[in-house]
C-alpha positions in Angstrom: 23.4 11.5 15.2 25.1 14.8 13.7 23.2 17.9 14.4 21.9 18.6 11.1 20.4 14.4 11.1 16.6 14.3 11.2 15.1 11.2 12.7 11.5 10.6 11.1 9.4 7.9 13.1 6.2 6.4 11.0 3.7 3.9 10.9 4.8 0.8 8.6 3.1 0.3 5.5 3.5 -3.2 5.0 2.5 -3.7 1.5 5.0 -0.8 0.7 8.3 -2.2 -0.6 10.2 -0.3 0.8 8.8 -0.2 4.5 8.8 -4.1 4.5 12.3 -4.7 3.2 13.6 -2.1 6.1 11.3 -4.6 8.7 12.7 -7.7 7.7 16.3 -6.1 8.1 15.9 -4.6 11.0 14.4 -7.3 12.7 16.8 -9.7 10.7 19.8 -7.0 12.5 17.8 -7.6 15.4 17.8 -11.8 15.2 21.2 -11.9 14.9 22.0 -9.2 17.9 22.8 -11.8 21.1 19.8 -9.9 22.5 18.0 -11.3 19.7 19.1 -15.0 19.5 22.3 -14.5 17.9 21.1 -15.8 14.4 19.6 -14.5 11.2 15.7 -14.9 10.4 15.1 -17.6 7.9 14.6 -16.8 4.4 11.1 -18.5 4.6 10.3 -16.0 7.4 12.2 -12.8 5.7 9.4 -13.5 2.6 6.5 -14.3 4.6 6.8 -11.4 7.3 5.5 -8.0 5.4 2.3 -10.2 4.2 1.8 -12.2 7.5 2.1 -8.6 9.7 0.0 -7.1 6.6 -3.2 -9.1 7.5 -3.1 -9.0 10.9 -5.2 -6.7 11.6 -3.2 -6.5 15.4 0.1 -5.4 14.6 1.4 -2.3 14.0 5.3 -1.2 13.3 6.8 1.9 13.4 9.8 2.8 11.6 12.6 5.4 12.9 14.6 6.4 9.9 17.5 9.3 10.1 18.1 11.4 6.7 15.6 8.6 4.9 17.8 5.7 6.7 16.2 2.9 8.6 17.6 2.6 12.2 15.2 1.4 14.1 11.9 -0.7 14.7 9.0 -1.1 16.8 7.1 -4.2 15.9 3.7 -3.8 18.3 0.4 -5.8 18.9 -2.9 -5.1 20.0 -4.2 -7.4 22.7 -6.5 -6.6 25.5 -7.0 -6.2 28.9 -9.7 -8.3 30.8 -9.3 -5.8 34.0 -9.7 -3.1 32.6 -11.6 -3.6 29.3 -9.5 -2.0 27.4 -7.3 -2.2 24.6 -3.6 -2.6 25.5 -0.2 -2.8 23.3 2.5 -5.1 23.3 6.2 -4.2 22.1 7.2 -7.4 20.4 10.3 -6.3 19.2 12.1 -2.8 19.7 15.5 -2.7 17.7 17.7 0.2 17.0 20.8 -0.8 14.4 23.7 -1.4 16.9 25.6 1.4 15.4 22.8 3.9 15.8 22.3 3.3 19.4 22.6 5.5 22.2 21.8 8.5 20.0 18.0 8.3 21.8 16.5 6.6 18.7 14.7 3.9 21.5 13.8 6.3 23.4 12.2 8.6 20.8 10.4 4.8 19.4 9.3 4.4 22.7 7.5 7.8 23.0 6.4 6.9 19.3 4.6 3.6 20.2 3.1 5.3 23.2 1.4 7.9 21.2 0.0 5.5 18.9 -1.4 3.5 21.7 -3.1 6.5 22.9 -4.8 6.8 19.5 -5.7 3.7 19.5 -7.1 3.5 23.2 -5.3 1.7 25.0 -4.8 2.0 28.3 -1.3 0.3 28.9 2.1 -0.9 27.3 3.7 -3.9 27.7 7.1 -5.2 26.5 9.3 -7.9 27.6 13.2 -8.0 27.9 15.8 -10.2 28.7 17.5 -9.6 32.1 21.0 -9.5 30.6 19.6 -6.8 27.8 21.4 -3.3 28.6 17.7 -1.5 27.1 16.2 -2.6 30.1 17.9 0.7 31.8 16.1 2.5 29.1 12.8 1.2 29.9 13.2 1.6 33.2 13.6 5.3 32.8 10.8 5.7 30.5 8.1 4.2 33.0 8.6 0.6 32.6 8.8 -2.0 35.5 7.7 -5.1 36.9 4.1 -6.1 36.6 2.4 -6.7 39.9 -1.0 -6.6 41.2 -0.3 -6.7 44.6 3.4 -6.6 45.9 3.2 -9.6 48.2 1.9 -12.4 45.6 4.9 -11.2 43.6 6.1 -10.0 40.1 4.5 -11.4 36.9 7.1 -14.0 35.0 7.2 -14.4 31.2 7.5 -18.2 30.5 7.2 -20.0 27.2 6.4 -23.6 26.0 7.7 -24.2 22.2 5.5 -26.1 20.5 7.7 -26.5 17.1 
């Protein structure tokens, strides 16, 4: 990012066409990262994505644009916490175009999502990551770590059962 760049970061409008065409390719950059699967969204998901995130009434994506230029993504969901009663959000997918990165863009979406989860109430932030994924050093220096309740019955584990 040259000094005179200005990185904007805003709440999607999904039923704006231009906010949902920069989600689906960002997260369609994203899909085909190896951190990302390694292979383009469908076409049947790239049309159904805007309205399908435009009625839940859960997610939320933030958009980090530089100069008016979409470089990065924060696709986030409400959920809940049953220990705390309390609103929570999860970081579903946190992308930053590969040739944009390392210029703090994550970092500044990070700092993005966490204000909007304070407006919102919620009283944590999760996100997953794949072990191999270089962000995870990012995350880890902006707060994020292993969930445990109590050290000795271990680290939560992220597991997942396809069912298509």
């Amino acid at each position: 990012m040259s000094d005179t760049a200005t990185l904007a970061i805003a709440l999607a409008d999904y039923r704006e066409p231009r906010d949902a065409a920069d989600v689906v390719a960002l997260l369609d950059a994203y899909a085909r990262d190896p951190m990302g699967g390694g292979e383009p969204l469908a076409d049947s998901v790239k049309e159904r994505l805007p309205g399908d995130l435009a009625a839940n009434p859960q997610a939320f994506s933030l958009l980090a644009r530089i100069d008016g230029e979409a470089v990065g993504l924060a696709n986030c969901f409400m959920g809940y916490s049953t220990f705390a009663a309390a609103p929570i959000v999860n970081i579903h997918d946190l992308a930053v175009l590969p040739e944009r990165r390392g210029a703090g863009i994550g970092k500044a979406l990070l700092g993005a999502i966490e204000a909007e989860a304070l407006k919102r109430g919620a009283v944590k932030v999760t996100l997953e990551v794949l072990s191999g994924n270089p962000a995870r050093h990012l995350y880890a220096r902006e707060g994020y770590g292993d969930y445990a309740l109590d050290p000795e019955a271990g680290t939560a584990l992220f597991w997942q059962k396809r069912l298509t």
